[in-house]
N, C-alpha and C positions, 0 to 999 in steps of 0.2 A: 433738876439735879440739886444735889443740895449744895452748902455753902464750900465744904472741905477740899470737893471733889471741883468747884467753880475753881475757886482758892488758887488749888495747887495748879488747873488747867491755864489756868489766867497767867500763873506766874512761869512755867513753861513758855508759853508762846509769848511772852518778854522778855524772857532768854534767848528762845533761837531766835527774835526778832533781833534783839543786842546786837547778835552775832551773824544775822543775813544767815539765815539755814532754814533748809525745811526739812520736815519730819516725815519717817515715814513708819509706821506699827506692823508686826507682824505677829500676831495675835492667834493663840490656842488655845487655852480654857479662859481667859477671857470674852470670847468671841466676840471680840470688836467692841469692847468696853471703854475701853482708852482711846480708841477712835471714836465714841459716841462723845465721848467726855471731854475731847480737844475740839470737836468740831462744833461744840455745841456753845462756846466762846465765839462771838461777834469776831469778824475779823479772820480767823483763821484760817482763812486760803491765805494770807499771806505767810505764812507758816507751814500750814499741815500739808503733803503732796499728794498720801495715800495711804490708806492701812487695810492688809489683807488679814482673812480670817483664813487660816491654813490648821484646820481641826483634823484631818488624816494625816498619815503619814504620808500616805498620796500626795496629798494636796502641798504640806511641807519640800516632798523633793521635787513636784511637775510646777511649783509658782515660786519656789523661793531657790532651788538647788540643795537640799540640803541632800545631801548623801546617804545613799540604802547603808553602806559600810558603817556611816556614823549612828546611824539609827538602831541599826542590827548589834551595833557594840555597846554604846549608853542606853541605848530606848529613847526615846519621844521628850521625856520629862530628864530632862539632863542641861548640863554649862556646854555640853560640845554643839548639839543640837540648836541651843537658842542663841548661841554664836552664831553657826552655819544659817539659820533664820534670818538675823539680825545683818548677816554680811549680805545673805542675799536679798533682801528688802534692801540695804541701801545700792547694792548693783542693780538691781533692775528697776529702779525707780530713777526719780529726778531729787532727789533726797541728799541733804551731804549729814545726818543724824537720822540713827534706828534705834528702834527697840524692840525688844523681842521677850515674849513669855508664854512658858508651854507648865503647866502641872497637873496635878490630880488635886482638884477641887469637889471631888466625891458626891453623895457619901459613898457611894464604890467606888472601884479601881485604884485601889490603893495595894502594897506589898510592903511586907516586911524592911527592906530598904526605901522605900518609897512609899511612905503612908498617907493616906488623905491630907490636902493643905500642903504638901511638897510642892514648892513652884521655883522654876526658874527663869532667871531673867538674866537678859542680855543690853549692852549698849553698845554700837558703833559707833564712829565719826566718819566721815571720809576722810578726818588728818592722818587717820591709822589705829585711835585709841579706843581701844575696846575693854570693856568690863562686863564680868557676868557673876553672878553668884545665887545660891539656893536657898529661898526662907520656906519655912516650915509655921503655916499662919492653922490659929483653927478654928472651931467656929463650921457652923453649917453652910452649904454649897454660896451662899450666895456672901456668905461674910467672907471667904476663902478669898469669892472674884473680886470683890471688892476691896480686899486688901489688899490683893494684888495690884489692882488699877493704881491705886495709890504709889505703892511701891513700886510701880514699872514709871512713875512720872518723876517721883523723888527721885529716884537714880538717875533719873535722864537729868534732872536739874545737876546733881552731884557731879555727874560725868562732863557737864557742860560747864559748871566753878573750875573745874579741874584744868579746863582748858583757856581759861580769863586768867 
């Protein structure tokens, strides 16, 4: 792993460590990136609980809940979506902090409103506080996932400042 991705994973799991919390990822075009990269810090079962890799839509509403309605009105790669993700990782886990990220990291399946490197991401707490927002990264498939990984860890830090 390299150093950034050490960096940022290290200074996470001293956050939810600060704060007695475990983490749990629920992962889409990442497929288990951010899980590879939290778990791959010494230590982190005192921290991480669980990160599912929910790549169908299937797979998003039968492991996490997220809703055919929600799905059928944003699509997959949407803030409603990796909400519904990110709540359901932290309900059905042992988890009191989620994250969630679902986009098109291509280089197909991209649209006109949703083109290649659309990603979004989600944070919950179990205090109630949730944040989500859409970056638009580019860069070929694997710089996409990669920047993602990144950006789904920063906001989890952000979102954990948030609440210190």
């Amino acid at each position: 792993m390299d150093r950034e991705l050490e960096t940022l994973a290290r200074a996470v799991g001293q956050a939810l460590l600060a704060r007695k919390l475990m983490l749990a990822c629920a992962e889409s075009c990442t497929g288990g990136w951010v899980s590879q990269v939290v778990t791959a810090i010494d230590g982190s079962s005192q921290w991480f609980e669980r990160g599912l890799v929910t790549y169908s839509n299937a797979a998003k509403q039968e492991l996490l809940g997220v809703r055919a309605a929600t799905l059928r009105r944003d699509g997959a790669v949407s803030e409603a979506v990796v909400l519904e993700m990110a709540a359901g990782a932290l309900k059905l886990s042992h988890a009191q902090a989620a994250l969630a990220v679902s986009g098109v990291a291509g280089p197909s399946g991209g649209s006109p409103d949703k083109p290649v490197g659309t990603v979004c991401f989600a944070w919950v707490l179990q205090d109630g506080t949730s944040m989500a927002e859409t970056m638009r990264f580019s860069g070929d498939r694997e710089a996409v996932r990669r920047q993602s990984v990144i950006h789904a860890l920063q906001g989890l830090l952000r979102t954990l400042s948030s609440k210190h």
